[in-house]
C-alpha positions as CSV (number, residue, x, y, z in Angstrom):
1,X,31.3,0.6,-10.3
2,X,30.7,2.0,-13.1
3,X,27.5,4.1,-13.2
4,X,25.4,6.5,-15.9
5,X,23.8,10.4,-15.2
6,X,21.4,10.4,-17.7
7,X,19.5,13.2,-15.6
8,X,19.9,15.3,-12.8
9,X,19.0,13.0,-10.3
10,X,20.5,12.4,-5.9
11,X,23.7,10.6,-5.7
12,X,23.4,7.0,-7.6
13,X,25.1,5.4,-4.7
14,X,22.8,6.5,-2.2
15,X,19.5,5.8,-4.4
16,X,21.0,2.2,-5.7
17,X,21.4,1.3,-2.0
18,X,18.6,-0.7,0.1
19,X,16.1,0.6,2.3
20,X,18.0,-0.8,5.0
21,X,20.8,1.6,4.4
22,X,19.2,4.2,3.2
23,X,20.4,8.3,3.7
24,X,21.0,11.5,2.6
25,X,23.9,13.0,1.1
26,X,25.4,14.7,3.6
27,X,28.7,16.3,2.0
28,X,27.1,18.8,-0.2
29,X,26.0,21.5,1.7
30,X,24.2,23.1,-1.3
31,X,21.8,20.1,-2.1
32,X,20.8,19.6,1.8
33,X,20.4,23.7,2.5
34,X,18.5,24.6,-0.9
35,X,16.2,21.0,-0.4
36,X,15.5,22.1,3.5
37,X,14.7,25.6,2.7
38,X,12.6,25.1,-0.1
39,X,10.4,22.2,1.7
40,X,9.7,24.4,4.4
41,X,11.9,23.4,7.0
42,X,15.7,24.5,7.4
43,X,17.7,22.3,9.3
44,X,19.0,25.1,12.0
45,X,15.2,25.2,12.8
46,X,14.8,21.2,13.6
47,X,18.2,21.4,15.5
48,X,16.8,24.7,17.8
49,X,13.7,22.8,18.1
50,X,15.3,19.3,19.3
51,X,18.0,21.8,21.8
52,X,14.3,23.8,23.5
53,X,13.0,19.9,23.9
54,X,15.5,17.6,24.3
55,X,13.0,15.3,26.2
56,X,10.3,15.5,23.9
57,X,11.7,12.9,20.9
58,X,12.9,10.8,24.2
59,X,9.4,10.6,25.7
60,X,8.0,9.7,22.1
61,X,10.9,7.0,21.4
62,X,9.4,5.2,25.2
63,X,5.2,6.0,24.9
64,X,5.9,4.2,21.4
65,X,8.2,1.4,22.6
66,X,5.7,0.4,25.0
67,X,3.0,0.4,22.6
68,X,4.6,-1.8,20.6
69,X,5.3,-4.3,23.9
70,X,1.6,-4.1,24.0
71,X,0.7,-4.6,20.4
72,X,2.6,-7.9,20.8
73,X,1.2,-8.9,24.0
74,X,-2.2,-8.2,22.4
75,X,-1.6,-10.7,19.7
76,X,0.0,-13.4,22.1
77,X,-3.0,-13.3,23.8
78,X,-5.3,-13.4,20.9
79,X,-3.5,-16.4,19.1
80,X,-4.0,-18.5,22.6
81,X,-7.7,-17.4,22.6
82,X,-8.0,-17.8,19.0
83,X,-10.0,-14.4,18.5
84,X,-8.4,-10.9,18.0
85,X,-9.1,-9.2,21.8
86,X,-11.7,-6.2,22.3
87,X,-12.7,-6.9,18.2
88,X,-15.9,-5.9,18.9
89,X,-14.6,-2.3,19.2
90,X,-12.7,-2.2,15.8
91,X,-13.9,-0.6,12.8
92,X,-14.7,-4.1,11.3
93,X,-16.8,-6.9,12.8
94,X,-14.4,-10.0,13.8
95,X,-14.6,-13.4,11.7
96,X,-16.7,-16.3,12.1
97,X,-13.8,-18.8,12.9
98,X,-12.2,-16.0,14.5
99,X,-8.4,-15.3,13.5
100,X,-7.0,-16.0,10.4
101,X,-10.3,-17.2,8.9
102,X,-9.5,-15.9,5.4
103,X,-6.1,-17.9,5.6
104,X,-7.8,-21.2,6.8
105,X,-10.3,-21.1,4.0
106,X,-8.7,-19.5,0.7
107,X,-5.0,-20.1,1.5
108,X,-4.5,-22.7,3.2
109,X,-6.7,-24.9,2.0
110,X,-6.0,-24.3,-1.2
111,X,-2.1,-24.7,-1.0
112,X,-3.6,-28.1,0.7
113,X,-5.7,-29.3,-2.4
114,X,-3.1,-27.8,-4.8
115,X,0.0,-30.1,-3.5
116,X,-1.6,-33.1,-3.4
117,X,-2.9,-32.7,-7.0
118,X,-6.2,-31.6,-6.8
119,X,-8.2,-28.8,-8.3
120,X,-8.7,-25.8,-5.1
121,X,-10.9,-24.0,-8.3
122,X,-13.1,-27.1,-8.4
123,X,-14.2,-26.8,-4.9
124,X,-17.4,-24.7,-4.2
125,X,-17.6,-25.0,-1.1
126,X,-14.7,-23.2,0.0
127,X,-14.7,-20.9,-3.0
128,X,-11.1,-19.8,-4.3
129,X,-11.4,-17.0,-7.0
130,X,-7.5,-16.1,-6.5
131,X,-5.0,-16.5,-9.0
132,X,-2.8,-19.6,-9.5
133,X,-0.1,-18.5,-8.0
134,X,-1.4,-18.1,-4.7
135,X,-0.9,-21.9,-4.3
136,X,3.0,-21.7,-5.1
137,X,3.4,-18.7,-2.9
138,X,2.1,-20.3,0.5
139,X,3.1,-24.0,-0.6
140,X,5.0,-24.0,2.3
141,X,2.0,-24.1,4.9
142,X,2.5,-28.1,3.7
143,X,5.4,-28.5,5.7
144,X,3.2,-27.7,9.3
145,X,-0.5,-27.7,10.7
146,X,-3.0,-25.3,9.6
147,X,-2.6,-23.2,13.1
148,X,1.3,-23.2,12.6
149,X,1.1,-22.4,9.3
150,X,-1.4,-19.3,10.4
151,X,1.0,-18.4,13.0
152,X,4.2,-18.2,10.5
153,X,2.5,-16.1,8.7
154,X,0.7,-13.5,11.1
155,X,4.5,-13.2,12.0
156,X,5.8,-13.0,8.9
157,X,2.8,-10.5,7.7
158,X,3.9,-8.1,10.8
159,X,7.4,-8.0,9.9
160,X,6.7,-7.3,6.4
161,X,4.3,-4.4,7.2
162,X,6.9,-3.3,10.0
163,X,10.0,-3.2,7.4
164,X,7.6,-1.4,5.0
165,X,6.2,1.3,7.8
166,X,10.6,1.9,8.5
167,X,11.3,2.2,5.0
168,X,8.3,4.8,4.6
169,X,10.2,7.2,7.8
170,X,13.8,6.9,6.2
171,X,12.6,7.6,2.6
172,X,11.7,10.9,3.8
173,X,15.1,12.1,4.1
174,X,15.3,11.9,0.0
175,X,12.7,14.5,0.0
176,X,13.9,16.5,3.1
177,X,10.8,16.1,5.2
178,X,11.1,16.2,8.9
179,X,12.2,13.1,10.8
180,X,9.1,11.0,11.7
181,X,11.3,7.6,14.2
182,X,11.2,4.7,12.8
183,X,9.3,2.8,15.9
184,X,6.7,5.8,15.7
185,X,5.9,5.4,12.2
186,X,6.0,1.2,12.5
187,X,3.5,1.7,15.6
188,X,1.2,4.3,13.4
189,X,1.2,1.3,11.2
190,X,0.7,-1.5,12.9
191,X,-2.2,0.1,15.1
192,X,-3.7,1.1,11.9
193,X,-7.4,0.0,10.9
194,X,-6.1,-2.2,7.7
195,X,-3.4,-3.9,9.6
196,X,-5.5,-5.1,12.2
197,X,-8.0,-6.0,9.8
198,X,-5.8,-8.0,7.6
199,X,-4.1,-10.0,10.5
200,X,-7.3,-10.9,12.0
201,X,-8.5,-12.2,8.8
202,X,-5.4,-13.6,7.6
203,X,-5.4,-12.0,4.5
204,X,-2.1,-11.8,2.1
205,X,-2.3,-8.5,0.3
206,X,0.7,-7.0,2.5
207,X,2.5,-10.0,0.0
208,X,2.3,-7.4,-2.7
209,X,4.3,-4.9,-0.1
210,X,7.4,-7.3,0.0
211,X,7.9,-7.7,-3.8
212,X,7.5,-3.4,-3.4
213,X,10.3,-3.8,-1.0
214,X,12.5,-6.4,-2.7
215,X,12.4,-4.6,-6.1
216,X,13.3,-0.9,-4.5
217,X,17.1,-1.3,-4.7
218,X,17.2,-3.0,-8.3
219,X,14.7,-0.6,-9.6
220,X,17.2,2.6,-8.6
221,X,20.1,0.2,-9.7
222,X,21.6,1.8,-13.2
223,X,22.9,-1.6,-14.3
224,X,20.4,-2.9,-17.0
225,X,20.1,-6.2,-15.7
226,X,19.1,-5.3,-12.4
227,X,16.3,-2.7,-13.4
228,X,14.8,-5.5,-15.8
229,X,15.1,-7.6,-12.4
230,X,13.2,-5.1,-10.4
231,X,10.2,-5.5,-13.2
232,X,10.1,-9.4,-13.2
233,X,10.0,-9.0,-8.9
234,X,7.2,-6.2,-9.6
235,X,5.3,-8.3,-12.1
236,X,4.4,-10.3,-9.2
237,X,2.1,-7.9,-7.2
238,X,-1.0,-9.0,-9.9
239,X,-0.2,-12.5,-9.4
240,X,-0.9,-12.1,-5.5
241,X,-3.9,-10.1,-6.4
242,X,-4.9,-8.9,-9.9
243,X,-5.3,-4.9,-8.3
244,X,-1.5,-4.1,-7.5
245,X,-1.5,-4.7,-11.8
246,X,-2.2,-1.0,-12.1
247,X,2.0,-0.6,-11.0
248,X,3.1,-0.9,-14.3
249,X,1.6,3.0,-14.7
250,X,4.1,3.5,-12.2
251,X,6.9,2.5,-13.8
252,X,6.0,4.9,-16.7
253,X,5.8,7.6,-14.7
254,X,9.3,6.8,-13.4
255,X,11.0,6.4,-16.8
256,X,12.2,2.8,-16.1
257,X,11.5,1.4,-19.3
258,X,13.7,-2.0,-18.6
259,X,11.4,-2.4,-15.3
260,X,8.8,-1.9,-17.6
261,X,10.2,-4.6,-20.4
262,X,10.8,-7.0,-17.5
263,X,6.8,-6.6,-15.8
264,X,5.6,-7.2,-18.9
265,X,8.1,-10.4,-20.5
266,X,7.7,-12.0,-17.0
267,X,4.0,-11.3,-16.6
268,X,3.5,-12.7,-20.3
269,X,5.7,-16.1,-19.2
270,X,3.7,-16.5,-16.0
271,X,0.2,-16.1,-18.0
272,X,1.4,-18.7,-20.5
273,X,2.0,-21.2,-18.1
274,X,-0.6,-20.9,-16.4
275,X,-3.1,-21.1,-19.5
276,X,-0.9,-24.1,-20.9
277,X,-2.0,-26.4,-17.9
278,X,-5.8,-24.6,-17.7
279,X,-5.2,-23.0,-14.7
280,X,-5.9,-19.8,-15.5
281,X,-9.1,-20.3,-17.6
282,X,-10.6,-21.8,-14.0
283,X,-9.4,-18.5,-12.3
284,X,-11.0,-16.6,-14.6
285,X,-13.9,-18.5,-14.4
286,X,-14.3,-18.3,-10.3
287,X,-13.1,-14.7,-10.6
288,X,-16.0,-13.7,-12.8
289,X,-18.7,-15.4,-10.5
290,X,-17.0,-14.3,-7.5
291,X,-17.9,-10.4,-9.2
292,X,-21.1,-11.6,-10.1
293,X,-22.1,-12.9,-6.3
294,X,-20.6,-9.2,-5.2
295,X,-22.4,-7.3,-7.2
296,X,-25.9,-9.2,-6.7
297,X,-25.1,-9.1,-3.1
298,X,-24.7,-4.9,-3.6
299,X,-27.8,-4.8,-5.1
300,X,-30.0,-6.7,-2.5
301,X,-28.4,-4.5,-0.1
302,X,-30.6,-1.7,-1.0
303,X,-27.2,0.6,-1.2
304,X,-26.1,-0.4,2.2
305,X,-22.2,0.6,2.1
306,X,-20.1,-1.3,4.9
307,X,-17.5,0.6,7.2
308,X,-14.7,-1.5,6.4
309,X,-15.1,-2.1,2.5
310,X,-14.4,1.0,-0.2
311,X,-15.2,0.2,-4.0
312,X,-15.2,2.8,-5.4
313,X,-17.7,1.4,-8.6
314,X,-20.7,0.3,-6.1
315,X,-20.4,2.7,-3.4
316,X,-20.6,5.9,-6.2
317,X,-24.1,3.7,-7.1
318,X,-25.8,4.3,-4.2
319,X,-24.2,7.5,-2.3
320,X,-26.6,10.1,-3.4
321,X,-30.0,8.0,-2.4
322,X,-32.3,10.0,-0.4
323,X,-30.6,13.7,-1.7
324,X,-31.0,15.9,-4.0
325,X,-28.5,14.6,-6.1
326,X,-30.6,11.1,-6.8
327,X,-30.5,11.3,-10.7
328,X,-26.7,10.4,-10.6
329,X,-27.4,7.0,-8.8
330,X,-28.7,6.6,-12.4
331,X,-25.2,6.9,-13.9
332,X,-23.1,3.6,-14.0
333,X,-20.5,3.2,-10.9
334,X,-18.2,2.1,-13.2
335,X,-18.1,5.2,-15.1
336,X,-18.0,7.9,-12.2
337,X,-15.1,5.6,-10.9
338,X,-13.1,5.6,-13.8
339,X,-13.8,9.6,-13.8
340,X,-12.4,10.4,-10.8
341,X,-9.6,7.7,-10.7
342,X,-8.0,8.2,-14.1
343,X,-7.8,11.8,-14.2
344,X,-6.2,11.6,-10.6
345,X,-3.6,9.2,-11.5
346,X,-2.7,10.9,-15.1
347,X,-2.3,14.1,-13.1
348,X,0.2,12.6,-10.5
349,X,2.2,10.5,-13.0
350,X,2.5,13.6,-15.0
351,X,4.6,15.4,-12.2
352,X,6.5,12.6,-11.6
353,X,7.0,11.7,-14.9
354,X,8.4,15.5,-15.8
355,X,10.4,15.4,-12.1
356,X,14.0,15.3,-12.6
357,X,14.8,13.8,-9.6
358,X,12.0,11.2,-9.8
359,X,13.7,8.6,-7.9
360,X,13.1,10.7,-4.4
361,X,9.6,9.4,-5.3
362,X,9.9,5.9,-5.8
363,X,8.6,4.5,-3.1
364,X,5.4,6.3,-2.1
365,X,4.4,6.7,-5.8
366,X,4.5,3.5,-6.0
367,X,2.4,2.7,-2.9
368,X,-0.2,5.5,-3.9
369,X,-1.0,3.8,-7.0
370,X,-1.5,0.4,-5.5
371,X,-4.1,2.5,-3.0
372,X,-5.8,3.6,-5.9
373,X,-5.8,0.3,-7.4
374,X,-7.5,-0.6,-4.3
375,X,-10.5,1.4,-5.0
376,X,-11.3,-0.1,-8.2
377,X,-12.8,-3.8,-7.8
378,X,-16.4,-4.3,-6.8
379,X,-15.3,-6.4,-4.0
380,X,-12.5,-4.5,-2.0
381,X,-12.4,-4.8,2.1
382,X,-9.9,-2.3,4.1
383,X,-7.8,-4.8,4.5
384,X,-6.4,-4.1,1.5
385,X,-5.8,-0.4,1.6
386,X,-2.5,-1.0,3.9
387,X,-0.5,1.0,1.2
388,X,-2.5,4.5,1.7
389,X,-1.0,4.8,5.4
390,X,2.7,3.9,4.6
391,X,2.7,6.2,1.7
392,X,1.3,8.7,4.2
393,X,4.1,8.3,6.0
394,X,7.0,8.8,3.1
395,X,5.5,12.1,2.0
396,X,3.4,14.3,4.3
397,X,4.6,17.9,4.8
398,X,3.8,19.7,7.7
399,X,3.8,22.8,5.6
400,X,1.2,20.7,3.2
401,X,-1.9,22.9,1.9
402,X,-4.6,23.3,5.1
403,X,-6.6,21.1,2.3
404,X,-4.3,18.6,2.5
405,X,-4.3,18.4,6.3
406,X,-7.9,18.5,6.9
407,X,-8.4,15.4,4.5
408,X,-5.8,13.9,6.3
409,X,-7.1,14.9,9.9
410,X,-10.6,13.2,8.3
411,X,-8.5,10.3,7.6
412,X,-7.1,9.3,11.4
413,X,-11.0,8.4,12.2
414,X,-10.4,5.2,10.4
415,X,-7.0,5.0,10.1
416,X,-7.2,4.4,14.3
417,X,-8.8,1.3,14.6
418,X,-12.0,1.9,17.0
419,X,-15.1,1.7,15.7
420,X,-17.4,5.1,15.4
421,X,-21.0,5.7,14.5
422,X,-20.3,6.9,10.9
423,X,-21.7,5.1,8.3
424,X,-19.9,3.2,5.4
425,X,-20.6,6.4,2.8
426,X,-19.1,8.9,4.8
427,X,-16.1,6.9,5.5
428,X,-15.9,6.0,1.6
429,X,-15.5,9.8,1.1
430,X,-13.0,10.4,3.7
431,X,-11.3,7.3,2.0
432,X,-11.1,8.7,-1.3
433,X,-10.1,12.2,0.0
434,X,-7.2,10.9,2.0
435,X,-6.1,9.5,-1.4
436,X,-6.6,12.5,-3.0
437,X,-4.4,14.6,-0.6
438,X,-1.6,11.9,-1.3
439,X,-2.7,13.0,-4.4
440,X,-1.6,16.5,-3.7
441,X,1.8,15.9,-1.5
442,X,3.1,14.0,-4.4
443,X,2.9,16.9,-6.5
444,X,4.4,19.1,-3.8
445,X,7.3,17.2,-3.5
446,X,7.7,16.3,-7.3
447,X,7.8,20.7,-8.0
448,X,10.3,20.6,-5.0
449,X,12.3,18.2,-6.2
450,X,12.3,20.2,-9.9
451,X,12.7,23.5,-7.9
452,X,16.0,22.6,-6.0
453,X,17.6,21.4,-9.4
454,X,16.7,24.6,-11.0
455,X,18.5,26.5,-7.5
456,X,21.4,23.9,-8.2
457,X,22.1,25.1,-11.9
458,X,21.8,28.8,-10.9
459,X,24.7,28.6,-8.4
C-alpha cells in the first residue's frame, strides 16, 4: 500500500494499525534509544529493574487477576440482588430503583415509546432531554425485557470501558513511557469512582468511548477516504451526548482536516434529519428545561456542591462563600468557566498542533478534551468523567513535574471509589487539577516527541 510522509511522523504502518495490534517500532535502534533516553527512562534501566525483581510484575499480574475475579463476582451478585453491593460506601449515593435506574427510565423507555411510534419527548413524566439518536442507538433493547436489555448492556458497557483502559496501557509504547499491564490498568479502570458510578446507574456515556475506539485506526489511516470515515464515526460522540461535541477542537489540533470535513458533513446530515421530522426542535426544547430545572435546583441549594457531580459553571458560583474571596461568587459561573477552560485547551492544542509526531498523541488528546468537555454543562454527574482516568493512563510519566504528581496523588481520593468526608468543593478542585496535570503531561510528551525528531535529523 501505498502511503504519504507528509511529516516526520512513527512508522505509518504501525500508527494506521488498530489498538488491538498496536507496538513500537522495534528495528530502529535510533528512534527507540533517543525516545527512551529523552523521556526519562532508558530501556537497560527497565530490563535491570525487571532482572533485581523478577517476581515483582508476576505478583502484580495475580493480586490484579484476582481483583478482577472479584469485580465480576461483585456484579453477579449485584444483578441477582438488583442493587450494586456495599453502595452505601461509594463516593455516590445508590439509585432509587437500584441498578440501572438511569437506563430503565431515559433509555429504555424511551427506545420503548420511540419504536412503537410515539413521542419519548412528549412524556413528562419520565423526562427525556437526550438527543434523538439515543433511541436508534439502544433500539435494540426491543428485541428483550427491560432487565435483559439492562444486563446486555452492563456487559457490554464493561467491555467497552475494558478495551478502552487496554488501549490506554499499549498506547504508551508510542510515547515510550514505562509498561503499565494491561489487566492492571483495565482493573485501575474498572474499580474507578466513574465506572462504578455509571454501571450502577446505567448510564451510556462510555458510548462516546467506542466511536473513540472505532475511529482510532481510520483517523491514523493516510488513505483519504478512511480519515473522512474516522470524522463521520467521531461526529457521533455529540449525538450520544451533546458534551463529547467539543472533539472536533481535537481534530484541529491533530491536522486531520478530512476527519474534520467528515464531523462536520455528517453532523450537518444527521441535524437535518432530525429537524425535517421535528425531532430535534422537541430535544431542544426538553434540553433547555432540563438546564432550567438544574440551575433552579443549584440555586435553592444554597451552594451546596455534591461529591459526585463537577460543573464547572455552578460549582465556581458558590466556592468562595464564607471566605474572603466572597465578591467573586458575584462574577457569573459561566464566565470563570470559560476562563479557565479555554485558555487550558488553546494551550494544549497548541503543542500538539506544532508536534511533529502528533499522532503518538491521538488517543489521550482526544480523551482529555472530552474530560474537559465534561466540566462544562450545568448538569454533569461523575459518571461521565470516565475519560480523565484512561487518559491518565496513556500519558503519565513517572519523571512528570512533582506538580503534576501531587495533583494526581489528590486525584486517587476519588478516583478509588470509597466514600470520604470531603465535601463536593474540595473534590471539584481536585477534579479540575487532575485535569490540569493531564494538562501538563500532554505537553511533556508533545516537546518529547518534537525533541527526539530534532536528535533524529542531527544524526
Amino acid at each position: 500500500m501505498k502511503t504519504h510522509h507528509n511529516e516526520a511522523e512513527p512508522n505509518e504502518d504501525k500508527i494506521n494499525s488498530s489498538q488491538e495490534t498496536l507496538c513500537v517500532p522495534n528495528n530502529d535502534h535510533l528512534q527507540t534509544r533517543s525516545a527512551s533516553l529523552l523521556s526519562g527512562h532508558p530501556v537497560l534501566d527497565a530490563r535491570l529493574v525487571r532482572r533485581l525483581h523478577p517476581n515483582t510484575k508476576k505478583t502484580l499480574l495475580t493480586i490484579c487477576t484476582v481483583m478482577l475475579v472479584f469485580w465480576c463476582f461483585w456484579w453477579i451478585i449485584s444483578m441477582q440482588r438488583h442493587e450494586l453491593q456495599a453502595s452505601k460506601h461509594l463516593w455516590f449515593p445508590p439509585g432509587l430503583n437500584g441498578i440501572g435506574n438511569d437506563f430503565y427510565n431515559h433509555v429504555d423507555h424511551a427506545a420503548r415509546i420511540w419504536w412503537t411510534g410515539g413521542d419519548p419527548y412528549a412524556d413528562k413524566i419520565r423526562f427525556f432531554p437526550y438527543p434523538p439518536s439515543e433511541m436508534r442507538f439502544f433500539a435494540w433493547v426491543n428485541l428483550m425485557t427491560p432487565h435483559a436489555a439492562l444486563v446486555v448492556w452492563l456487559v457490554l458497557m464493561a467491555g467497552i470501558i475494558a478495551a478502552a483502559a487496554r488501549t490506554a496501557s499499549l498506547w504508551r509504547r508510542y510515547l515510550s513511557l514505562e509498561e503499565i499491564p494491561p489487566i492492571v490498568a483495565i482493573v485501575l479502570i474498572l474499580f474507578s469512582t466513574p465506572t462504578l458510578f455509571a454501571m450502577e446507574r446505567g448510564q451510556y456515556d462510555p458510548l462516546s468511548l467506542l466511536f473513540i475506539l472505532a475511529a482510532l485506526p481510520f483517523l491514523n489511516h493516510s488513505a483519504k477516504w478512511a480519515q473522512f470515515l474516522a470524522g463521520a464515526i467521531l461526529c457521533l460522540t455529540p449525538w450520544v451526548k451533546v458534551y463529547p461535541g467539543l472533539i472536533f477542537v481535537g481534530l484541529i489540533g491533530l491536522q486531520r482536516w478530512r476527519a474534520l470535513a467528515g464531523f462536520v458533513v455528517v453532523s450537518i446530515v444527521i441535524a437535518t434529519a432530525f429537524l425535517l421530522n421535528g425531532e430535534m426542535q422537541r430535544f431542544l426544547v426538553n434540553n433547555m428545561l432540563q438546564i432550567q430545572i438544574s440551575e433552579s435546583l443549584v440555586l435553592l441549594s444554597s451552594g451546596t456542591h455534591w461529591p459526585w457531580e463537577h460543573p464547572l459553571s455552578n460549582g465556581l458560583a458558590s466556592l468562595w462563600l464564607g471566605t474572603k474571596f466572597n465578591w467573586l461568587g458575584l462574577l457569573p459561573g459561566k464566565i470563570m468557566a470559560a476562563m479557565l477552560l479555554i485558555p487550558l485547551l488553546a494551550w494544549v492544542t497548541y503543542y500538539v498542533y506544532k508536534c511533529p509526531r502528533r499522532k503518538t498523541l491521538t488517543y489521550p488528546y482526544l480523551l482529555w478534551i472530552v474530560a474537559l468537555a465534561t466540566f462544562v454543562p450545568p448538569v454533569s454527574n461523575d459518571y461521565n468523567l470516565i475519560f480523565l482516568p484512561i487518559a491518565i493512563l496513556a500519558v503519565w510519566n513517572r519523571h512528570d513535574p512533582l506538580m503534576v504528581q501531587f495533583a494526581l496523588a489528590l486525584l486517587l481520593i476519588w478516583w478509588q471509589p470509597v466514600g470520604m468526608p470531603i465535601n463536593g468543593h474540595q473534590l471539584l478542585v481536585i477534579k479540575f487539577l487532575g485535569l490540569g496535570a493531564v494538562a501538563i503531561c500532554l505537553v511533556k510528551r508533545a516537546s518529547e516527541q518534537t525533541t527526539v525528531i530534532t536528535v533524529e535529523g542531527m544524526h
